[in-house]
C-alpha positions in Angstrom: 16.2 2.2 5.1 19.0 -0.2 4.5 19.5 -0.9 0.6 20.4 -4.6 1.3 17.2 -5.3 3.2 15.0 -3.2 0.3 16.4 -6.0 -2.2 15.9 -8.7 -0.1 12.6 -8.3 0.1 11.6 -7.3 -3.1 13.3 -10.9 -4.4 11.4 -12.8 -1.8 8.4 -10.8 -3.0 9.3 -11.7 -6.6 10.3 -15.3 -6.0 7.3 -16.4 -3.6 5.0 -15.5 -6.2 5.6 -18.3 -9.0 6.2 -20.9 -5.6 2.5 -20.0 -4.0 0.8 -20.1 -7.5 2.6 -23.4 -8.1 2.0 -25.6 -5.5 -1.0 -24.2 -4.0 -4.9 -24.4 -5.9 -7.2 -22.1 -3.5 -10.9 -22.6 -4.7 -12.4 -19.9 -5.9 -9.9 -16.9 -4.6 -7.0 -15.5 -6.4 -4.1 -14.9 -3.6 -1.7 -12.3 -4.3 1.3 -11.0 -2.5 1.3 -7.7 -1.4 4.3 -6.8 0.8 7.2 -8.5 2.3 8.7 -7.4 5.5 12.2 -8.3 6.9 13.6 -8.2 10.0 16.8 -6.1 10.2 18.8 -9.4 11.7 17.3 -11.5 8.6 16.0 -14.2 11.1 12.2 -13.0 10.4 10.1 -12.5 7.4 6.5 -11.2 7.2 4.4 -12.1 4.3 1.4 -9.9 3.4 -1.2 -11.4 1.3 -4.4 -10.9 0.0 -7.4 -12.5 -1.0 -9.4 -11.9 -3.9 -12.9 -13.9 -4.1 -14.6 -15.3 -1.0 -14.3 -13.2 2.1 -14.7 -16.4 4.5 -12.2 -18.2 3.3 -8.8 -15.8 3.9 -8.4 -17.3 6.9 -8.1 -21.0 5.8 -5.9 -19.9 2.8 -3.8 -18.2 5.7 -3.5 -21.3 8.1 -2.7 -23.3 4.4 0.2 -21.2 3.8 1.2 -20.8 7.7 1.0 -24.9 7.8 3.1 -25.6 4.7 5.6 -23.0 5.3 8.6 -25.4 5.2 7.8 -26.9 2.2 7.7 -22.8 0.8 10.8 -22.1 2.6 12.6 -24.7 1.3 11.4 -23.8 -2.4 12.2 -20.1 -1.6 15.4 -20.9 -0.3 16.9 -22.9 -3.4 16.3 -19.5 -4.9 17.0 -17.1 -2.9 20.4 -17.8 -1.3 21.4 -15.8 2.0 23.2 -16.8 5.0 19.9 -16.7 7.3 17.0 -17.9 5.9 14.2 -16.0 7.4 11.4 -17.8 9.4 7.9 -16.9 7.0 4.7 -16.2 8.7 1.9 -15.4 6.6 -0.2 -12.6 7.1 -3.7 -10.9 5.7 -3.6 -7.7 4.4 -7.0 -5.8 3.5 -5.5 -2.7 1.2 -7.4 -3.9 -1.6 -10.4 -4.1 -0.3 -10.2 -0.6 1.4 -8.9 0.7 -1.8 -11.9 -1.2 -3.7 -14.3 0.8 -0.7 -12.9 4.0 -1.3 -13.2 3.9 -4.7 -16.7 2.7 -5.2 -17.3 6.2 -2.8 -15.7 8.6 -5.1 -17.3 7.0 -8.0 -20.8 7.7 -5.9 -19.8 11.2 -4.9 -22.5 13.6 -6.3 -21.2 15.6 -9.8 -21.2 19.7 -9.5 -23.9 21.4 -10.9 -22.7 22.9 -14.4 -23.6 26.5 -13.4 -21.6 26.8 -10.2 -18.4 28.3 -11.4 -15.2 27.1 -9.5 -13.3 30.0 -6.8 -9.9 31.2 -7.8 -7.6 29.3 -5.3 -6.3 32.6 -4.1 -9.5 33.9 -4.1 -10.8 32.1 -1.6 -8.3 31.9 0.8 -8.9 35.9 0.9 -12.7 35.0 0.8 -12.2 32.3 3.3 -9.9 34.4 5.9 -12.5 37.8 5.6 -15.6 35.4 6.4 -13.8 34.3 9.5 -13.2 37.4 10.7 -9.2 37.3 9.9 -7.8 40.5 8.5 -6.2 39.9 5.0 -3.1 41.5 4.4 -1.2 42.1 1.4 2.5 41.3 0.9 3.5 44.8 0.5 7.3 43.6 0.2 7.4 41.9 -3.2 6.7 44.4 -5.9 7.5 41.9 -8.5 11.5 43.2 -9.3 13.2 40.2 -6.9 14.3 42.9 -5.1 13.5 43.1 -1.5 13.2 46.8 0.3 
């Protein structure tokens, strides 16, 4: 990946942050920028938010932010000075909410019972292999010295 493109991004990132929170009041959801994805040409940038609070209303905070675009690009751009200014488009990004999902999952995962005793890692790959059928063999080879026969 291209250095230059890595800081451009993170700086938009940086930059759209203060702009969106700023000129923008979404009721009752907390929008927060997630990634930022540059063309290699500069003429493109994708914007991935998300959504925190009502589930319905992500996509009318997305048409919001898609509508006034100019008016963002035009604050981004009196920061952020390059020789193209990207086109934005808004997009929605659901990591947190997966991440939220999978965690709520593990926190409901059953706990051991206290008397089962956990395997030896090599243990039971030899345990695993024999109950399969697999012949286990020993490395012969390596007596321990670093030496090799």
């Amino acid at each position: 990946m291209n250095h230059r493109l890595a800081r451009v991004r993170e700086l938009i990132k940086r930059e759209l942050g203060p702009i969106v929170d700023r000129n923008f009041t979404f009721a009752g959801s907390v929008v927060t920028i997630h990634e930022v994805d540059v063309t290699p040409d500069l003429k493109q940038c994708f914007i991935y938010v998300g959504v925190l609070g009502k589930e319905h209303a992500a996509p009318n905070i997305l048409r919001k932010l898609n509508e006034n675009r100019g008016l963002i690009q035009r604050e981004l751009f009196k920061r952020v000075i390059l020789k193209n200014s990207p086109s934005l488009t808004f997009k929605y990004d659901t990591s947190i909410e997966r991440g939220v999902r999978v965690l709520a999952l593990i926190e409901n995962l059953p706990e051991p019972l206290p008397d089962e005793e956990p395997v030896a890692e090599e243990g039971a790959d030899k345990a695993a292999a024999a109950e399969e059928g697999d012949e286990v063999i020993e490395d012969a080879g390596d007596d321990g010295s670093g030496k090799s026969r």
